[in-house]
C-alpha positions in Angstrom: 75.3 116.5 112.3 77.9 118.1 110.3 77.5 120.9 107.9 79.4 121.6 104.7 79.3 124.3 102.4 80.8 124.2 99.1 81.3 127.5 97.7 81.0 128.6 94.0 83.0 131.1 91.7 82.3 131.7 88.0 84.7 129.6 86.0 84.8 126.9 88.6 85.7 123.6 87.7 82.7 121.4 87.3 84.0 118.0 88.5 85.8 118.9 91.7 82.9 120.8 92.9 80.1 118.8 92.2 82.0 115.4 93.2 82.4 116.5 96.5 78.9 117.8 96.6 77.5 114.2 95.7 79.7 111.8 97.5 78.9 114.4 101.0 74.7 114.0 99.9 75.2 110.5 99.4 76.2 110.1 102.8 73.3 112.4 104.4 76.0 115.0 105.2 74.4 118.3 105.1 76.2 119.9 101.9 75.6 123.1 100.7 76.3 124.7 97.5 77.3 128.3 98.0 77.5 131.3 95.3 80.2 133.7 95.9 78.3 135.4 92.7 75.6 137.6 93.7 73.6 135.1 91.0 71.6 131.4 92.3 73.2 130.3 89.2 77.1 130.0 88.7 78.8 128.6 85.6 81.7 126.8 85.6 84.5 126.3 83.6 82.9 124.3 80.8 80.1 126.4 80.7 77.7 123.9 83.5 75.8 126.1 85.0 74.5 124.8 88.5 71.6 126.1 90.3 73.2 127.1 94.1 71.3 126.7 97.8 72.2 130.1 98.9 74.4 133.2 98.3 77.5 133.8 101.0 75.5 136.6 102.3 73.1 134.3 103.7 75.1 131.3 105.2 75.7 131.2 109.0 79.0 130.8 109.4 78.3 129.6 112.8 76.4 126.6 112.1 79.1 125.6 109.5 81.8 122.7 110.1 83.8 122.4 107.4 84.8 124.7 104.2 85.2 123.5 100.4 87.0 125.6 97.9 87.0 124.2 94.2 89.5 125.0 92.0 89.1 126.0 88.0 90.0 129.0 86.5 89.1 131.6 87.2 87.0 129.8 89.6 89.7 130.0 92.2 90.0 133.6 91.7 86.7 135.1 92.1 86.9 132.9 95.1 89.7 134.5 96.7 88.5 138.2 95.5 85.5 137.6 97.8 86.3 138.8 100.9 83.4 137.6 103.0 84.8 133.9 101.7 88.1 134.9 102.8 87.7 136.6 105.7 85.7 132.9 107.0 88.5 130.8 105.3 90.8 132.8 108.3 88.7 132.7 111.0 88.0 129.1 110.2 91.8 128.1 110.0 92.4 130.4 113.0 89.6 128.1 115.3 90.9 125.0 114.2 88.0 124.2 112.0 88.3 122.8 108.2 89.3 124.2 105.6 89.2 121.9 101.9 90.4 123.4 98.8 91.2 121.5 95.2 93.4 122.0 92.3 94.2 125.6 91.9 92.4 126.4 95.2 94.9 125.5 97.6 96.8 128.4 96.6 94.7 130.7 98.3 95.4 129.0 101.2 99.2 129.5 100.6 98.9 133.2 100.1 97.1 133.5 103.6 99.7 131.6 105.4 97.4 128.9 106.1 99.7 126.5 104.9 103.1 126.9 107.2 104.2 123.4 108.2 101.6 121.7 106.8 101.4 118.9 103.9 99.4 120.2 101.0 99.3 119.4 97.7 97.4 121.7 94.6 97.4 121.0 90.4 100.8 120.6 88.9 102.8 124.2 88.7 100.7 125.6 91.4 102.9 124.2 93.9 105.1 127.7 94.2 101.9 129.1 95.8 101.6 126.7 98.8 103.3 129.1 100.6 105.7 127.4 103.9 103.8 123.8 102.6 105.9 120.5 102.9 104.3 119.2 99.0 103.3 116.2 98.5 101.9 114.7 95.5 99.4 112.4 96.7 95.7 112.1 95.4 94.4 113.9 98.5 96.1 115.2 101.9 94.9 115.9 105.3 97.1 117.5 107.6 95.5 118.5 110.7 92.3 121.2 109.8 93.2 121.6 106.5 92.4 119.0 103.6 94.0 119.4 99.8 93.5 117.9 96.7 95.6 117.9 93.2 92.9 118.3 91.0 90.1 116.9 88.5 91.2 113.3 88.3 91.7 113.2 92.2 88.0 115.2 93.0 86.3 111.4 94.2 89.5 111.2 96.6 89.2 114.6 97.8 85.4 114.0 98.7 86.1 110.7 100.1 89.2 112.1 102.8 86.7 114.7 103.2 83.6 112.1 104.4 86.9 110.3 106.3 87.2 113.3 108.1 83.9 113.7 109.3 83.2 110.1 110.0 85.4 107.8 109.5 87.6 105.3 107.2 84.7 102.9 107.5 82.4 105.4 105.7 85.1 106.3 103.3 85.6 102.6 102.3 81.9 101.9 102.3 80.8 104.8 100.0 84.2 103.7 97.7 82.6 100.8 97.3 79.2 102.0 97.1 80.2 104.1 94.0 82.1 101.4 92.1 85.8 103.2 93.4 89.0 101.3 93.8 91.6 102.9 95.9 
């Protein structure tokens, strides 16, 4: 069974986080929600705060599959200050394994040269920061490891290429319809 672990900033945005989250638990995938805080408790954006499963410091990196970064501000930037998440986002994209990111998040992926040759797409006038990226503007974009999204409006998109990824178009199309979401 795959594992996922979504990882949480303060200021994260609420939608693309938790969206993902559900559509992954919905599916029996495991999903974890990870604070990057030092705090069970993150609050996002718009003030939600979310009780977590687990601080960084206590996930197993080695019994993880695929990686989620949320966007939000500054959401996305306590996530990239945290070294222990970034230092895992390059050994991830270094194995081959996956690497998600949202909105404003796929910009961290741009600074660490994760991006080179790749399609990505991030929230409109963060597409300077995909750094070497062929940018698209799609909903969502896989392109090999690596999975992006544009933003809040495109989160259930995001979650469902992500479930794609791990299963298979079926499953995407089944929990799109299971969750009253035309494509």
């Amino acid at each position: 069974m795959s594992r996922v672990c979504v990882f949480f900033g303060t200021g994260y945005e609420e939608i693309e986080a938790l969206t993902v989250v559900d559509i992954l638990r919905r599916q029996k995938i495991d999903t974890q929600m990870v604070s990057v805080t030092g705090e069970m408790t993150v609050t996002g954006s718009h003030q939600i705060s979310v009780q977590m499963d687990c601080l960084i410091e206590d996930v197993d990196f080695g019994t993880v599959d695929v990686l989620v970064l949320p966007g939000g501000m500054p959401g996305t930037k306590n996530l990239e200050a945290c070294d222990l998440l970034m230092e895992q986002v390059d050994a991830f994209a270094a194995a081959g394994k996956t690497v998600c990111a949202i909105c404003a998040a796929p910009s961290i992926l741009g600074h660490r040269g994760l991006l080179k040759g790749k399609k990505a797409i991030a929230y409109p006038g963060f597409e300077e920061e995909l750094t070497g990226a062929e940018v698209t503007y799609e909903p969502a974009v896989r392109d090999g490891n690596i999975i992006t999204g544009r933003g809040m409006g495109c989160a259930i998109d995001f979650g469902l290429m992500i479930l794609e990824y791990l299963e298979d178009k079926e499953a995407g199309d089944a929990m799109a319809e299971k969750i009253i979401y035309t494509r």
